[in-house]
C-alpha positions in Angstrom: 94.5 116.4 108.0 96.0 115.5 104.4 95.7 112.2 102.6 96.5 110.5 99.7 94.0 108.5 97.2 94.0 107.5 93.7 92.0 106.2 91.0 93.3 104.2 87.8 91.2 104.4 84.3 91.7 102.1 81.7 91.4 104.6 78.6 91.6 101.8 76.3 88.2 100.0 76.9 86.1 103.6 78.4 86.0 102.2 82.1 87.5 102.2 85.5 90.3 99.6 85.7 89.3 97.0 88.6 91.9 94.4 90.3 94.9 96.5 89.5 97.8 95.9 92.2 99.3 99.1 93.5 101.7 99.2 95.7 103.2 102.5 97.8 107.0 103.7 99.3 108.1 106.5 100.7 111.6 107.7 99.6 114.1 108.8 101.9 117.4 107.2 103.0 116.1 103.9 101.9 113.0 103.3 99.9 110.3 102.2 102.6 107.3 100.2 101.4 104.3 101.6 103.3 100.9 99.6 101.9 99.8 97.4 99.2 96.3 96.9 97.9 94.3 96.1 94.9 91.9 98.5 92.9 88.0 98.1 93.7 85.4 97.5 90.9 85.7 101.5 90.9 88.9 102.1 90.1 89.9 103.4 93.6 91.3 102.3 96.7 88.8 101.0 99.9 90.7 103.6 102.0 92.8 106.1 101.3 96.4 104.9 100.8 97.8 107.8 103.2 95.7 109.6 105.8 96.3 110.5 109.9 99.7 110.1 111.1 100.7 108.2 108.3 100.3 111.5 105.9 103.5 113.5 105.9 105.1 115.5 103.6 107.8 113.7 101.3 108.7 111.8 98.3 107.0 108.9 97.1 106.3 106.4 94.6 103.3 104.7 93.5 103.7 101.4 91.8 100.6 100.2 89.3 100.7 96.7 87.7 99.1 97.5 84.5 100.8 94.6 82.7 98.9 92.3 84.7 95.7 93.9 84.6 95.3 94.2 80.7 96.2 90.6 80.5 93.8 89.5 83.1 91.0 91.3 80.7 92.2 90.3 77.7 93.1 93.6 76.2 95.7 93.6 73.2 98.7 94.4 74.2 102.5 93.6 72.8 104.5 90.8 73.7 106.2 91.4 76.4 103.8 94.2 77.0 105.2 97.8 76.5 104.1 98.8 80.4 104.7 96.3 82.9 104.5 97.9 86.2 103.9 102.1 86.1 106.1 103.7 88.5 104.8 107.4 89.6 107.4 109.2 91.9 105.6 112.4 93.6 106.0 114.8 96.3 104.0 116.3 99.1 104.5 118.9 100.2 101.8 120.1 102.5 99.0 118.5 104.4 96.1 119.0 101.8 94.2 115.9 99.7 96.8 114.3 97.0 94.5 112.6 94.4 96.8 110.8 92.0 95.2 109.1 89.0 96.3 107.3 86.4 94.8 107.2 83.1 96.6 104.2 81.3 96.2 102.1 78.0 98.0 99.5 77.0 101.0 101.5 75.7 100.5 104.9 77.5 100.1 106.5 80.7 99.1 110.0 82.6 98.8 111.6 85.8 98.2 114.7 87.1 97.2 115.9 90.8 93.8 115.9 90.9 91.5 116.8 93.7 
C-alpha cells in the first residue's frame, strides 16, 4: 500500500526546519481536512500523513506555516512576511509512496515528488 510523507528544509539557515505546523485536505466536493501535525526535530512527520485506508488516489493540499516558523527562530524576514502559510495542491494518482518536500526560505519555496 501507498502513503504519503513529507519533509520541510529551511534553505535559509542549512538545516531541517523543526516545529513547523502542517496541516492536510483532500479536495473533492468540499475541501475535507484530514490531519494536522507539527514537524519533528527532523524535518519530517512522526507518521506518515497518509497510509492504509486512508491513502487513495485524489487531489490534495498541504498547508505549511512557514511564517510562523521563521519567526519562532528568528530568521530575517519582511514585515508582514512575504510567505505566510505555503499552500501545495497535488495529486495521486496511484498507490505508490508520495514524498512531498518542501525546500523553503524566507521568501521562496520548492517541491518536487520525491521518493
Amino acid at each position: 500500500m501507498g502513503a504519503l510523507t513529507t519533509h520541510i528544509l529551511d534553505t535559509a539557515n542549512g538545516h531541517p526546519a523543526a516545529n513547523v505546523g502542517i496541516r492536510l485536505y483532500r479536495i473533492g466536493d468540499a475541501r475535507e481536512a484530514l490531519r494536522e501535525t507539527r514537524s519533528n526535530a527532523d524535518g519530517r512527520c512522526d507518521a506518515p500523513l497518509l497510509d492504509g485506508d486512508d491513502f487513495r488516489p485524489g487531489t490534495y493540499e498541504l498547508e505549511f506555516d512557514v511564517a510562523e516558523y521563521f519567526l519562532a527562530t528568528n530568521t530575517m524576514t519582511a514585515k508582514p512576511p512575504f510567505l505566510n502559510t505555503v499552500i501545495l495542491r497535488f495529486t495521486i494518482a496511484d498507490n505508490s509512496h508520495y514524498h512531498v518536500p518542501l525546500l523553503v526560505s524566507p521568501w521562496s519555496y520548492s517541491t518536487y515528488r520525491g521518493s
